[in-house]
N, C-alpha and C positions, 0 to 999 in steps of 0.2 A: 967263172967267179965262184963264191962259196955256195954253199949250198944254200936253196930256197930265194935264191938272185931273183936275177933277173934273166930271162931269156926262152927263145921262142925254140929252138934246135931240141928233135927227143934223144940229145945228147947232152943235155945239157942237167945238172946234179939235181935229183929231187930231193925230198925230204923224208926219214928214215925217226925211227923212236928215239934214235940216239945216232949218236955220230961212226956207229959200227953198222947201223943198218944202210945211214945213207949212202957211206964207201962204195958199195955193191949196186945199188940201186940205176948207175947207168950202166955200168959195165957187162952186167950177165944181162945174161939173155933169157926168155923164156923158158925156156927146157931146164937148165941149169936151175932156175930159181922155185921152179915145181919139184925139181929132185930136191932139192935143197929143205927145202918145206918139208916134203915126205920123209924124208932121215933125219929132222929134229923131233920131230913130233914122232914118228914111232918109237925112235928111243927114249921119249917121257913116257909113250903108251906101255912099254912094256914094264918102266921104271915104277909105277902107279898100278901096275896091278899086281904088283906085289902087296901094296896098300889097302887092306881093305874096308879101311873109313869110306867115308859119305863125301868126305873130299877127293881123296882118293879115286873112288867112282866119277865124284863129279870132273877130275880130269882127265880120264880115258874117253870119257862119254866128246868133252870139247876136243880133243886131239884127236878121237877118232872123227869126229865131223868134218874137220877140220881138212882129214884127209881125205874123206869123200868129196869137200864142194872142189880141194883142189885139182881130183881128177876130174870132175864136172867142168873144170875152168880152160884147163890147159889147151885142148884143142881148140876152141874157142879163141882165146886170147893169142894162140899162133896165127888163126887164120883169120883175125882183123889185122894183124902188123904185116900183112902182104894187101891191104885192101885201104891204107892210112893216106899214100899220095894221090888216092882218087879226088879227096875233097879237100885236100890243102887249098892253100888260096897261091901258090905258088910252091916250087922247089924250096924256096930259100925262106919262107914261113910257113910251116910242116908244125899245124895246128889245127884242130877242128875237135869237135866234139866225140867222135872216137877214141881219140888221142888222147884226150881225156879221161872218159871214164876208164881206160886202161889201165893211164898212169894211175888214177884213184884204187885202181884191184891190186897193182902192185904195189902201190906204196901199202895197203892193208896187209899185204903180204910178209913182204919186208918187217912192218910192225911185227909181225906172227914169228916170222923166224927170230926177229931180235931176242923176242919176251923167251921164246920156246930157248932160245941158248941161255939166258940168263938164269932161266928154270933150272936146267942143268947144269952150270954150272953153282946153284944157290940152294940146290932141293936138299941137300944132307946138313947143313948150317942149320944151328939152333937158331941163329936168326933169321932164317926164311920164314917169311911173311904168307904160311900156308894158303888159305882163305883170300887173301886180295890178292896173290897171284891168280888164283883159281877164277878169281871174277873177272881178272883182266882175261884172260883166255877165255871164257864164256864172252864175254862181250866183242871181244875180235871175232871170236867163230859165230857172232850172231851178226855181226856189218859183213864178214866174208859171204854169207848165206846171202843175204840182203843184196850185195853186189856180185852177187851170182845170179839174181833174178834182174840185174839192169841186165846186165850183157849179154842174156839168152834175149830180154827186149829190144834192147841193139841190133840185134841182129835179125828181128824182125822189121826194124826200122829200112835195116841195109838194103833185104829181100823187097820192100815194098817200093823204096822212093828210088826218083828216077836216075841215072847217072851223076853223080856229082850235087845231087839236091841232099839237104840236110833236114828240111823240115818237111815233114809229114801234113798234106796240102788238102787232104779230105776233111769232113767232120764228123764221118762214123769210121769203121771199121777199128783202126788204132788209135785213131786219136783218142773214142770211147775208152778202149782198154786202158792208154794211157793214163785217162783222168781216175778211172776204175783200183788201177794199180796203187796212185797217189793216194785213195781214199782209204782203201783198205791194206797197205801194208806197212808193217810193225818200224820205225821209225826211231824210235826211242834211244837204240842202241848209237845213233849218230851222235845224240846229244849229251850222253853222261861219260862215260871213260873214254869213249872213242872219238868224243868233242876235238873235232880242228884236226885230226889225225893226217891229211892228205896236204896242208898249209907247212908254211914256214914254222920253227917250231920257234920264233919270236915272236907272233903273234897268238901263240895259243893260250897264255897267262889272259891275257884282254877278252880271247870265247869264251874263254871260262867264267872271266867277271860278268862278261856281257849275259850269257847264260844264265848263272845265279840271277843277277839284276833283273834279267826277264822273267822269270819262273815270280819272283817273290813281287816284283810288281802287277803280274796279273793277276796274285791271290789277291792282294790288296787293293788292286782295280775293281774287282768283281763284291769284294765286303763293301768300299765305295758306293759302288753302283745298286745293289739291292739295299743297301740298308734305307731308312727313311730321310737321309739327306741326299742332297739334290747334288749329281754329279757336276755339274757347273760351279759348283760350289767349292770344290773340291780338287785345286788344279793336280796337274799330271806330277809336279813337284814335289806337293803335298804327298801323296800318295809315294812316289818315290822316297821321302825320309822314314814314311812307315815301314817302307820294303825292309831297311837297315836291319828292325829288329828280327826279321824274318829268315833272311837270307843265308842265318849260319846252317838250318837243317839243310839244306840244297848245296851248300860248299862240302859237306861230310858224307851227302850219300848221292854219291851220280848217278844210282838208281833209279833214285826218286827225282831226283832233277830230269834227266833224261826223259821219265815217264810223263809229267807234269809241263814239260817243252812241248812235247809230243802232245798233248790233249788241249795246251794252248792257241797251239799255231795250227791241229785240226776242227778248231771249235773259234779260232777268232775274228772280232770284227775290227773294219778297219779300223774304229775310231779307237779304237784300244792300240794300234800301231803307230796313230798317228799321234797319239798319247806317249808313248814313250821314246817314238824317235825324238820328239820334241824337250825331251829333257834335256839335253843341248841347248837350249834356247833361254832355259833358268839365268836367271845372274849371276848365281855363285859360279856356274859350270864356264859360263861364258867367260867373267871377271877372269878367273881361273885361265884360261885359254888367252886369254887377254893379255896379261901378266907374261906367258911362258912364249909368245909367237914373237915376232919380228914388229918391231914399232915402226909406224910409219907417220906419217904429217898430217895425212886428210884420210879420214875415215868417218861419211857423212851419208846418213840417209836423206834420201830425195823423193820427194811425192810431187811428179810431173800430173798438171791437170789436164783431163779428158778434153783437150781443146784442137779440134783439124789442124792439118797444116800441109802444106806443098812442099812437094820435092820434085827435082828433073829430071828426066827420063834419060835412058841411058843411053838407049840411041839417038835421039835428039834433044842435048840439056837444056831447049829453049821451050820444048813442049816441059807442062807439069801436070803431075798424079797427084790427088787428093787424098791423105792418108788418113784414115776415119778413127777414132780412139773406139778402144774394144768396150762393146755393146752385149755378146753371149750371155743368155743369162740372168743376169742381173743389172742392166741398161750400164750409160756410160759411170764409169767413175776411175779413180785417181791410177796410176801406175807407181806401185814403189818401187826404188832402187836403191844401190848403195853405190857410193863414189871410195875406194880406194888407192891411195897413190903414195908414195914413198917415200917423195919430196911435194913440196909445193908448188906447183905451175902456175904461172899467168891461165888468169881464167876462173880459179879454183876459188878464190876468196872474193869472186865479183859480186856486187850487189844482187842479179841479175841470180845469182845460182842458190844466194844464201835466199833467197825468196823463197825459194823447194826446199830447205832445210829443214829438216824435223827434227826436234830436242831429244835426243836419247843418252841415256846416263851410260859412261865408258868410266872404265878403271882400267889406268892404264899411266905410265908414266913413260916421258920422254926426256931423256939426258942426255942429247945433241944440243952441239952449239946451234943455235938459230941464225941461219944464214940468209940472205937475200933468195927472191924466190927464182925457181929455176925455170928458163925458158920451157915451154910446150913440146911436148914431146911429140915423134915421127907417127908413134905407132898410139892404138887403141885395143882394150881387148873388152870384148863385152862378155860377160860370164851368165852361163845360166845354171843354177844349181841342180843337182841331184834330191830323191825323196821318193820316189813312188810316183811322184806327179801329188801326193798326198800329204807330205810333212816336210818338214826343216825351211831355213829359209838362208840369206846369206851369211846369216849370222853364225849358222852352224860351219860354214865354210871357210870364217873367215881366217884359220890361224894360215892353211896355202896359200891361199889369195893375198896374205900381204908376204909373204917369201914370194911369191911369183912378181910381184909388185915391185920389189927392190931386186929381183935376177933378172926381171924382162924391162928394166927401167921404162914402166908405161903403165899410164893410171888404168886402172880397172873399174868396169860396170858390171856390176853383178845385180842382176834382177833379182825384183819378189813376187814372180807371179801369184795368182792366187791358186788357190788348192785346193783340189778334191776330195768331198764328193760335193762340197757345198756350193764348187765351180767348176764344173766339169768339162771336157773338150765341146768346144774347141776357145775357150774363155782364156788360160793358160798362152798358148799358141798366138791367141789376138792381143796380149800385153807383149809377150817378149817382141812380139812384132812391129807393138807401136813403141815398143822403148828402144829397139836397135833403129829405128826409123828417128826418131828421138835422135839417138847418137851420133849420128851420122851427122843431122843438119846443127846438129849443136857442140860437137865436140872442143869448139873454139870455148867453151865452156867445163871441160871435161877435163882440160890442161892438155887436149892433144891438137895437132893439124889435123888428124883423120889421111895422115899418107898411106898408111898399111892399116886396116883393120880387121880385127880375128874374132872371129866367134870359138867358143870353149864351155864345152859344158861334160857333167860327168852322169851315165847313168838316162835318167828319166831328161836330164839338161842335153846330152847329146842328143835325143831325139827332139829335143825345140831347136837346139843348133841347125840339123838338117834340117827341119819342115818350115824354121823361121826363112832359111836360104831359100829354099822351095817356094815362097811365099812372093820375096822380093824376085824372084824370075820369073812370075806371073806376072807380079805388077812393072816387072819392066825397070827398076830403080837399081843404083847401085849395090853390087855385090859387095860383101865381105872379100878380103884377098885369102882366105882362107878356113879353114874350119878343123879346130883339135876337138875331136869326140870318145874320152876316156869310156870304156866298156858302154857304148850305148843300148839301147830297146832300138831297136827296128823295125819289130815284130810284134804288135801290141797285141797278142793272143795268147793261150796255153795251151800251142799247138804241140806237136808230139818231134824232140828232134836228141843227139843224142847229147848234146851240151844241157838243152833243160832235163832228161834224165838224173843232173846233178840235183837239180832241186828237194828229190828224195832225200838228201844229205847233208845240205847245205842249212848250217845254222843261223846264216846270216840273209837266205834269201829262197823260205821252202817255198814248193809251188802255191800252197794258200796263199801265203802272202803274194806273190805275185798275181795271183788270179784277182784276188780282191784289188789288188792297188791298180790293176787294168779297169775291174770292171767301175772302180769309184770313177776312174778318169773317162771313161762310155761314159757316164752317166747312170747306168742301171745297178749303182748301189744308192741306197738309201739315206737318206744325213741325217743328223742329229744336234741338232738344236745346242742344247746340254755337250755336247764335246765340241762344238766348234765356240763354244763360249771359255772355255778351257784354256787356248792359246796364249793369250797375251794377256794373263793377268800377275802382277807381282807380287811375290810372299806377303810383303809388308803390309797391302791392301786385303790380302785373304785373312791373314790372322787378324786386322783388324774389322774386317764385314763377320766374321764368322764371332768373334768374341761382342761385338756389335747384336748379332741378331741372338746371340745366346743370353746376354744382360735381358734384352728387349722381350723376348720370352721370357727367363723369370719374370719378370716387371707384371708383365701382360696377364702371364698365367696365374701369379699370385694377387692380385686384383681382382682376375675376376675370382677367385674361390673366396677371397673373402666378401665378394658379394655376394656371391650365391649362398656363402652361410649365414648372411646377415638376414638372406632372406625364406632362409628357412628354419631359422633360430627357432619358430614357437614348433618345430616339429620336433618331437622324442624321440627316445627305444632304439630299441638295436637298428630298425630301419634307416633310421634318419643317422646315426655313425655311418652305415655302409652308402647312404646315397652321399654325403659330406663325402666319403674316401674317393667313392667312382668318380667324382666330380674335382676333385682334388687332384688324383690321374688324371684328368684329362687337360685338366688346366696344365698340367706341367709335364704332360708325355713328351711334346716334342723338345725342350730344352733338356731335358734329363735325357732321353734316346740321343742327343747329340753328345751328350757328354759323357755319358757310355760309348760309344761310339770313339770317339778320343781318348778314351784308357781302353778300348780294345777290351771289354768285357761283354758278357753274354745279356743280350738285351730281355728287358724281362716281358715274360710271356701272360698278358690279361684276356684271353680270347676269349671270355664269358664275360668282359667287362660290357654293360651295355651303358652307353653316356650319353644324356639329352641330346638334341638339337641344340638346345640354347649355349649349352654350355662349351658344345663344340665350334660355334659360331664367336662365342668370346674368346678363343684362344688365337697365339697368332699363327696355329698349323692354316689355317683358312687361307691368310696371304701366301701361301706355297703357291696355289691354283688359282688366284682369284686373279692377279693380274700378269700377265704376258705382252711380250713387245711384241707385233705380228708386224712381219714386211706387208707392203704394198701388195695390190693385184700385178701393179705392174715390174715389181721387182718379181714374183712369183712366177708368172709368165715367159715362156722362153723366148730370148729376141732374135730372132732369124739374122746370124750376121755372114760376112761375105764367104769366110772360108767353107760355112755352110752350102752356102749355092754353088762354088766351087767343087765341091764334092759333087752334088748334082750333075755338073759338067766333065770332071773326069771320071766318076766312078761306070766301071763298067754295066749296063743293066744286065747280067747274067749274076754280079754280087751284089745288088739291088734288093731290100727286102720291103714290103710294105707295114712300116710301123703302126697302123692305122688296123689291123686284123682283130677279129677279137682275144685270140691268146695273149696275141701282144699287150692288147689295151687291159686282159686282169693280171697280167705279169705287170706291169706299170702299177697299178692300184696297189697291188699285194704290197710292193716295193714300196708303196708310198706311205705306206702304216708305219705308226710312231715305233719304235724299237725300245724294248723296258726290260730286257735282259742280256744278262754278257754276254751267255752264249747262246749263238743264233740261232734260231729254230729249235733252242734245246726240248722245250717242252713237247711242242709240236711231234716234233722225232720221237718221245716216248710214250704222245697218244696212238703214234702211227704202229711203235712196235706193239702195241696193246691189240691193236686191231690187227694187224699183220700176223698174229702168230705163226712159229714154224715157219715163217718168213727171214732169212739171212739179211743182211743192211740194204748188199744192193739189189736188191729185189723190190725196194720200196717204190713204188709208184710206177711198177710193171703192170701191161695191162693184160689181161687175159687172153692166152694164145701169143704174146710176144718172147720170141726169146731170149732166154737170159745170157747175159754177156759173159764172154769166153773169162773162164776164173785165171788162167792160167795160159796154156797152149806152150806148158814148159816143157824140156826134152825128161825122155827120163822120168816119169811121175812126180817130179821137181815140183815143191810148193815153198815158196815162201812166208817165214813167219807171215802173219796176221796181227794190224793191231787192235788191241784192245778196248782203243779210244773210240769216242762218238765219232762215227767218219763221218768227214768235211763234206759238205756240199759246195764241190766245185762243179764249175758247169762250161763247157767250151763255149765261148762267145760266137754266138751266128748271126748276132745283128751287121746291118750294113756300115753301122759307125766304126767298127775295127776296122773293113776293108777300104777305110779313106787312106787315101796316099795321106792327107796332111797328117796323122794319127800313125800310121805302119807305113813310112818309106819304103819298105823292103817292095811293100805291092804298086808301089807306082808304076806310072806307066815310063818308058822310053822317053817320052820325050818333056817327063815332068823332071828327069835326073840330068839331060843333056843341060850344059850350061853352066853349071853348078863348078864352084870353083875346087879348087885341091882340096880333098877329104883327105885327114888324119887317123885312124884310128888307130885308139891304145885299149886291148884286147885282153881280159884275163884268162889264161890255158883252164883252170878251174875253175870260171863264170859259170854259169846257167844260163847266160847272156852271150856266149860265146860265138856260138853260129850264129847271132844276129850280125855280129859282126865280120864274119867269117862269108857270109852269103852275100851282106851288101858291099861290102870288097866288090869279090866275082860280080854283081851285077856291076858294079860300076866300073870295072876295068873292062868286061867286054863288050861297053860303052865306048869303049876309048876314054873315059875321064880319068885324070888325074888324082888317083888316090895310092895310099898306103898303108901296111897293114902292120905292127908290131904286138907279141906277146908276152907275156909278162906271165915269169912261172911262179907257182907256191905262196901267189896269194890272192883273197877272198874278193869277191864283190865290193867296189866303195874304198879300195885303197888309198885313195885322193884324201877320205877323210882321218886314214891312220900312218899319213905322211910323218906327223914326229913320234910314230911308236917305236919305228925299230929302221934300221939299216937299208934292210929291203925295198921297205916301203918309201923312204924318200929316196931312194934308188929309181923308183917306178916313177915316183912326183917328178924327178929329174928327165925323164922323158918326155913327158908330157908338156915339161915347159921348155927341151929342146924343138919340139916341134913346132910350138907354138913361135918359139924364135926362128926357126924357118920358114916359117909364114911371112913374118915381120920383117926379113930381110931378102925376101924375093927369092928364094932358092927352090929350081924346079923339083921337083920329090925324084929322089936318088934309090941306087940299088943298093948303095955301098952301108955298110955297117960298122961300127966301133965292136971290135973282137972281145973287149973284152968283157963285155956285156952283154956277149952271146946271143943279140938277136937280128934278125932277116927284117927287110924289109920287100917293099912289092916294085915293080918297075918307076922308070920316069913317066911321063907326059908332061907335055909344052905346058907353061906357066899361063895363066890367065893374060888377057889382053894389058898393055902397059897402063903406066897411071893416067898417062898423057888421053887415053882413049875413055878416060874417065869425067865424070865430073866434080870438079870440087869443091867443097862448101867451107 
């Protein structure tokens, strides 16, 4: 198919600067495309120093580099593509995270040679564009460098792990370096000219918005958040319409985009992520989405109540298991869901269902004739969405979900779990579990029989898919007949493997962000109050609470100053002007700071001001502090629920850590401190470099006599750029809550994955998420269970959510809901492929036991 498709084969077209680059890009081979590289680039080097400007220079200096990393490269890159079918998950899906970051050095390549011909053939033209060719070349030879330092890492991956393992299983040696590497190297160049470069080039206009949009929402995140109003105040919306005026210097200088990406996503916290994923969730964005998706009949939220209920056991449907509503946390309370369906079914409009209905305002219009409603459908699919485990909810999912709705003729359950950090595991886990338990005994409600039902989830949702399964083969209840798991987590760690070596580059999913969005979902990130207030508020209400408390302070403020001069009217002289003015500020700082704050001006500085008591007690700055909503002790308090104690029972005691130690218990405290800056520990970090002198970053809280970790261990006195930035504090997770099977599948035991019906996976070749998928395959096949594995080339993380961007990508959507219909009509998982879609899948195995051996509700 065209280039940047679909398909799993390293024959299959990548994606090129232009449609000259990508021609070549399967066909030659390694040798060939390093000579090729060397004889464009010397004939500019010799072309330019004839030249002898400052650009001039500046291009022999990037062509000759250019030519050093790619003799640096070429043995290298020969002698993984004889080392690629070690860790395929089969012959016929020839995919893993080697393969990967290869294709990533070629495709940079390929870029290089493109620009470097275009160079030559454009360099004598009055209108060559001197200076941004020259940047564009600087900035490929500065990602070529950069992915010249993965694949010397790669290859210490290869040397260390054991045959056919992909993920690096210790927690010092590499894995340190690894996190050591992500801290400290230069980054930036991924994110400005060389943004999306390895992708489909249909999706690269959308990084590039995405991009802008991120850069100019975390400046205005961060004015938000320090200034004297309260970020609760202030939703994630709001701040995104200020981004607008901001975002033209970031579309005009990649540089500075690039740099400012880079110092975000090394300096961010989650709530800032989970802030702007949520823009999605706005009205107008939603409304919008709304308008442009597939219209369907029933599109209804449901708030089922925390109330027990029995189901039949599987082996004998006359014994019943008591299903307990999730307690983690925060004690029992409600499970939202959403009902989507395409037509109407018996069922859907029953008294019975509209009881769980919840009023939420849709724009949307339907111009179908209204027909009588349509019988209940065969199949059911229950959906659990993608986020981190920390943001979006179905709503942001909803324009696939109703295309899959009218292609898979079958209503849809798309859960709302709750979200981290504010509900950490295993809280998430214990809804989706009681809402698929939910489904099953109620689907007569749902507009289905419940004859075939599929669990599907993309991302952070494939890993509830599996552990939700996991869950019901414990308790012994009926299985799902299936399970489609778009690019899942497996492996909820930031362990060292060579698929997450993407996350150095990846704009949609760097290792920060993933580090943080594991560790919000552990538990051992911190919440905030003020951002999880954030969520669900509407414009309409914020512009009117905010112009509300802005009237109420004038009111307030100029009240009291004219009491306070009424009451010092018999005093004179210049003294009594200046205490009248200080008192006068103080009456009216906090509504005038708000409304400076709202024209974006420079707030004014009184720092000799000094202002009674009294007078600061008569303003309404007072009510900021004075009252708070505090939870209960017993919502505060953690509630020991089952999948808890189950972890006790299958967790090995060799990955068993005692949470009770004292490090542990003031790492808990620290974490538990209220958080009043964007970025994290920024202050901290520059009392430590004060006291650290002559001390490098990561040297910070070395102890005397420990030695410092390897900088490099590159061939060749090989260093790669450095960046800049505040490096991140990312820290490899070695609590025992990662090593729960319910939490990381990948580490279950044998006989927690036996049982488990047909696994699906749909696998991105350019994830970071790759080999999660790529390993639990392998473990589950040399199970004997029923799974299969399909790839999807040339595009990002979350493609599920940029189904109506481009071709490709509902190309990929189209998989996912073929498999899903293989579920649905009993079909054992097959070898066979559609040609011209160019992808592999993994063997058969026998289909789950028949319906008849089931029980049915």
């Amino acid at each position: 198919m065209a280039s940047g498709g679909v398909g799993a084969g390293s024959g299959s077209t990548g994606t090129g600067a232009a449609p000259a680059a990508s021609a070549v890009s399967s066909s030659m081979d390694v040798r060939t495309m390093f000579l090729l590289l060397h004889s464009v680039t010397e004939d500019n080097i010799r072309f330019f120093q004839q030249n002898p400007s400052e650009t001039g220079r500046r291009f022999v200096k990037a062509f000759t580099q250019i030519q050093e990393h790619g003799r640096g490269l070429q043995p290298v890159v020969q002698s993984f593509t004889t080392i690629f079918p070690i860790f395929d998950f089969d012959e016929r899906t020839p995919a893993n995270g080697y393969r990967s970051l290869i294709k990533v050095v070629r495709s940079c390549i390929l870029h290089i040679i493109h620009k470097s011909r275009y160079i030559t053939t454009n360099r004598r033209s009055i209108f060559f564009r001197t200076n941004h060719n020259c940047m564009e070349v600087e900035a490929y030879c500065s990602a070529l460098c950069q992915l010249r330092a993965l694949v010397y890492f790669a290859q210490k991956l290869l040397t260390a792990n054991k045959n056919g393992d992909l993920f690096f299983g210790e927690e010092k040696g590499l894995s340190e370096d690894f996190l050591h590497e992500s801290n400290s190297m230069h980054k930036g160049c991924f994110y400005g000219r060389c943004l999306g470069f390895q992708f489909t080039p249909a999706i690269r206009p959308f990084l590039q918005t995405i991009s802008i949009g991120l850069v100019s929402f975390g400046e205005n995140y961060r004015r938000h958040e320090t200034s004297l109003v309260e970020v609760g105040s202030i939703p994630q919306y709001g701040v995104a319409a200020t981004s607008i005026f901001t975002s033209g210097k970031y579309a005009i200088d990649p540089e500075l985009r690039g740099s400012e990406f880079e110092r975000l996503t090394q300096n961010l916290d989650v709530h800032f992520w989970k802030a702007f994923w949520n823009i999605t969730e706005t009205e107008v964005l939603a409304s919008l989405v709304t308008l442009t998706s597939t219209t369907v009949r029933v599109n209804k939220m449901l708030s089922v109540p925390p109330s027990p209920f029995e189901m039949p056991l599987l082996a004998d449907p006359n014994l019943m298991v008591v299903i307990t509503p999730p307690v983690a946390h925060s004690g029992p309370g409600p499970v939202q869901m959403r009902l989507i369906s395409y037509e109407l079914r018996d069922g859907q409009n029953s008294n019975e269902l509209n009881e769980l209905c919840k009023p939420e305002a849709q724009l949307g219009l339907d111009i179908r004739l209204k027909t009588k409603k349509a019988p209940r459908s065969k199949f059911l699919l229950v959906h659990f969405h993608g986020g981190g485990f920390v943001a979006q909810t179905s709503k942001s999912h909803e324009a696939y979900l109703k295309s899959w709705a009218h292609e898979l003729d079958s209503p849809i359950l798309s859960i709302d779990y709750s979200l981290a950090p504010e509900a950490p595991f295993p809280r998430a886990l214990e809804e989706c579990f009681f809402a698929y338990c939910w489904a099953v005994r109620n689907c007569h409600l749902l507009g289905s029989t419940g004859e075939r039902i599929c669990l599907a989830g993309d991302s952070a949702g494939g890993n509830l898919c599996i552990t939700v399964t996991m869950r019901a083969v414990s308790y012994g209840i009926r299985l799902p007949d299936g399970i489609m798991a778009a690019y899942p987590a497996t492996l909820l760690q930031a362990s060292a493997s060579p698929s997450r070596l993407l996350t150095f580059i990846d704009p949609l999913l760097p290792l920060s962000v993933l580090s943080k969005c594991l560790s919000a979902y552990a538990g051992t990130e911190p919440t905030s109050n003020a951002s999880s207030n954030m969520d669900k508020v509407d414009s309409l209400s914020m512009v009117r609470n905010d112009t509300a408390v802005l009237l109420r302070d004038i009111r307030t403020g100029a009240s009291a100053w004219l009491n306070s001069l009424l009451d010092n009217g018999k005093t004179s002289g210049k003294s009594s002007n200046r205490t009248v003015g200080l008192q006068l500020w103080a009456c009216l700082r906090r509504p005038l700071t708000l409304l400076v704050h709202l024209l974006r001006l420079e707030k004014p500085i009184l720092s000799n001001c000094h202002v009674s008591e009294a007078v600061r007690k008569s303003c309404s700055e007072a009510a900021l502090t004075g009252s708070s909503t505090n939870s209960s002790e017993d919502e505060q308090n953690f509630v020991m629920s089952r999948t808890c104690q189950e972890l006790d029972e299958s967790t090995p005691s060799s990955s068993r850590q005692s949470l009770s130690d004292p490090e542990a218990s003031t790492q808990a405290q620290a974490d538990s401190r209220p958080r009043t800056s964007f970025y994290q520990e920024e202050e901290e970090a520059e009392r430590d470099e004060e006291e650290e002198k002559g001390h490098q970053p990561w040297e910070k809280g070395r102890q005397p006599g420990e030695q410092q970790p390897r900088l490099s261990g590159f061939p060749g006195g090989f260093q790669p750029l450095r960046s800049g930035a505040t490096a991140a504090n990312i820290k490899l997770q070695t609590t025992a809550i990662v090593r729960n099977p319910f939490m990381s599948p990948l580490l279950a035991s044998d006989d927690m994955l036996l049982g488990l019906p047909p696994i699906h996976l749909v696998a991105c070749a350019l994830d970071p998420m790759l080999d999660d998928s790529v390993m639990f395959a392998k473990r589950l096949r040399n199970l004997g269970q029923p799974v299969s594995l399909r790839v999807v080339e040339d595009l990002p993380h979350g493609f599920l959510s940029l189904s109506q961007l481009s071709r490709e990508t509902k190309e990929a959507s189209n998989i996912c809901v073929d498999r899903i219909r293989e579920i649905f009509q009993g079909r054992a998982v097959s070898s066979q492929t559609r040609k011209h879609r160019k992808l592999e899948r993994a063997g058969a195995k026998p289909p789950p036991l028949p319906r008849s051996d089931r029980p049915r509700t």
